[in-house]
N, C-alpha and C positions, 0 to 999 in steps of 0.2 A: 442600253447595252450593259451597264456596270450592272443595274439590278436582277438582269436577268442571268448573269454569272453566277452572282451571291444567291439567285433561286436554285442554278444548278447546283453549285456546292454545299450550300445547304441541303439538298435532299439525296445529295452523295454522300453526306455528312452522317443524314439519319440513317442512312441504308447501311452504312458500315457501322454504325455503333448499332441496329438492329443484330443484322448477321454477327456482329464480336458478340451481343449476348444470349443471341437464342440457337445459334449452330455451335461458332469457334468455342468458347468457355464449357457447353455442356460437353463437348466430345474430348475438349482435352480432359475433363473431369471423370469422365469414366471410360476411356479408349484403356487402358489399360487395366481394366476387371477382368479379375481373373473367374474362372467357372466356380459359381455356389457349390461347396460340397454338399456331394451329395448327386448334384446333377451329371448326369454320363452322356457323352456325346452321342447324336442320332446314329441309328444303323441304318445300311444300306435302304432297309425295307421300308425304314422312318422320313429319308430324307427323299422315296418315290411318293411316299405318299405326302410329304409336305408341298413336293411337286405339285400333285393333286389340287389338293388345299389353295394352292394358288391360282393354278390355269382355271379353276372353278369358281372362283372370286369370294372364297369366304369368308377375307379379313375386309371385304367393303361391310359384313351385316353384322362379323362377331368381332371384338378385339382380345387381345391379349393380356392385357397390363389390370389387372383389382389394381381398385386404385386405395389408399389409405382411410381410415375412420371419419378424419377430417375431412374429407373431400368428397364421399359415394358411402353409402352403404352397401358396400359391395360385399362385406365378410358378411353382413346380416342376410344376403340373397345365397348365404353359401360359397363365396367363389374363393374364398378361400386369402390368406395372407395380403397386402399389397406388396408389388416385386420389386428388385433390388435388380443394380446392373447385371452382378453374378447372372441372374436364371437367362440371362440372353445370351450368353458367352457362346453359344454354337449356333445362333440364328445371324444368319447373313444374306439376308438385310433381317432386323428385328421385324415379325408380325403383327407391330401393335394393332392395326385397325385405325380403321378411318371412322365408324361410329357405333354404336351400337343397337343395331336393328334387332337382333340376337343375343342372348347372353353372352357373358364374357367367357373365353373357353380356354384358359389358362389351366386352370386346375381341372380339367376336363376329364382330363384321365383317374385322375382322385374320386370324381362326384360319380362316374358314369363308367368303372372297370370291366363294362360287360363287352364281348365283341358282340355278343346278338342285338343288342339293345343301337349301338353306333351301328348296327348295319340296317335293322330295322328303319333305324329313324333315317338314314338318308335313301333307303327306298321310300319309305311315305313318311313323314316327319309328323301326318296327323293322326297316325297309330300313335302314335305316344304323348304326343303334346297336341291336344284336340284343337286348339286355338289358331299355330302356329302357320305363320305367314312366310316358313322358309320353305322354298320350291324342292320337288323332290327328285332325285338322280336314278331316274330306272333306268337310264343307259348304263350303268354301274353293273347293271345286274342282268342275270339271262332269268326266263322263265321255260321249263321244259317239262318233260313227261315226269322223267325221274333224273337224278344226278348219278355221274358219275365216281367212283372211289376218288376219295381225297379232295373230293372239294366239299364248299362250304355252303351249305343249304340254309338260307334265313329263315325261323322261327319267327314268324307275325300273330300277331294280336286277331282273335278270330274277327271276320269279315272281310281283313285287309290280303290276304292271301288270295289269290287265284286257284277257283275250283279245279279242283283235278291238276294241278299244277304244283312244281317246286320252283323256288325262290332260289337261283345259285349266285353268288358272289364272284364277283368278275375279280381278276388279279389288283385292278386297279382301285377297286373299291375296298378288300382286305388292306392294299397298301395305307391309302387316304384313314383306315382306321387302327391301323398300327400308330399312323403320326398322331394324331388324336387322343390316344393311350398316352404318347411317350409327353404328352402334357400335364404333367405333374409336376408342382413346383411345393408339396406338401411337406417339404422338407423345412425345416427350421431357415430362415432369413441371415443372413450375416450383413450385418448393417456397412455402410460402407468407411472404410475409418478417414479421422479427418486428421488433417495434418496442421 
């Protein structure tokens, strides 16, 4: 009986000094970052489409966070800086990703400013990346005779297009690539100060 106490408190023991150093300590460390200058809060249209971006699951394939020189070659694939608490300051819960199936799409909006190009690629993703094992969102999109004024006709890579057909952007899918866009962290790092 005595040593099965000392089993339980001991691994009550490990589990609180776990949780002090891998949740408590990092959140009091940076729960008060303030937003990277530079970065501007999402718009309405940004935080429908971050919606998007969620209920679609795409921080299980892509993450958020380039990670440092030391750690990934991530600046040498392009993705740009690795981030600093600052660039999360309007993400609630932060998007890091669970792995990376996908490129990392932090700097997304930096590498890829086009809206044709993000609308293309999430109706067929192997118009543009011929390889690419990300599934493609045509529910996103109508196909019809011709469009109507003001909306948003996708420009595809010839083949990928439907004969005799236009390619329209549904609301929801301009939104999910406004969020997309507003993924740019290309702006200079502010290191975090130490005390």
């Amino acid at each position: 009986m005595h040593s099965e106490t000392r089993l339980v408190l001991g691994g009550l023991t490990t589990l609180a000094a776990a949780t002090a150093a891998l949740v408590v300590l990092p959140y009091f460390t940076v729960r008060d970052s303030a937003a990277a200058p530079g970065l501007a809060p999402y718009t309405a249209t940004q935080l429908r489409g971050r919606t998007q971006y969620i209920s679609h699951g795409c921080m299980y394939c892509h993450s958020q966070q380039p990670r440092t020189k030391a750690f990934a070659p991530d600046a040498k694939r392009g993705w740009g800086r690795a981030t600093v608490a600052g660039d999360y300051a309007y993400d609630d819960p932060p998007l890091l990703g669970t792995m990376r199936t996908g490129p990392d799409l932090m700097n997304i909006g930096a590498r890829q400013p086009s809206d044709q190009w993000h609308l293309g690629h999430l109706y067929q993703p192997r118009a543009y990346v011929p390889n690419s094992i990300m599934p493609a969102y045509p529910f996103l999109f109508e196909i019809r005779d011709k469009a109507e004024a003001g909306e948003t006709v996708v420009t595809l890579p010839p083949g990928f297009a439907p004969e005799g057909k236009v390619v329209v952007a549904r609301p929801e899918a301009l939104e999910l690539v406004s969020y997309l866009k507003s993924l740019d962290r290309s702006y200079p790092a502010v290191e975090a100060a130490t005390n």
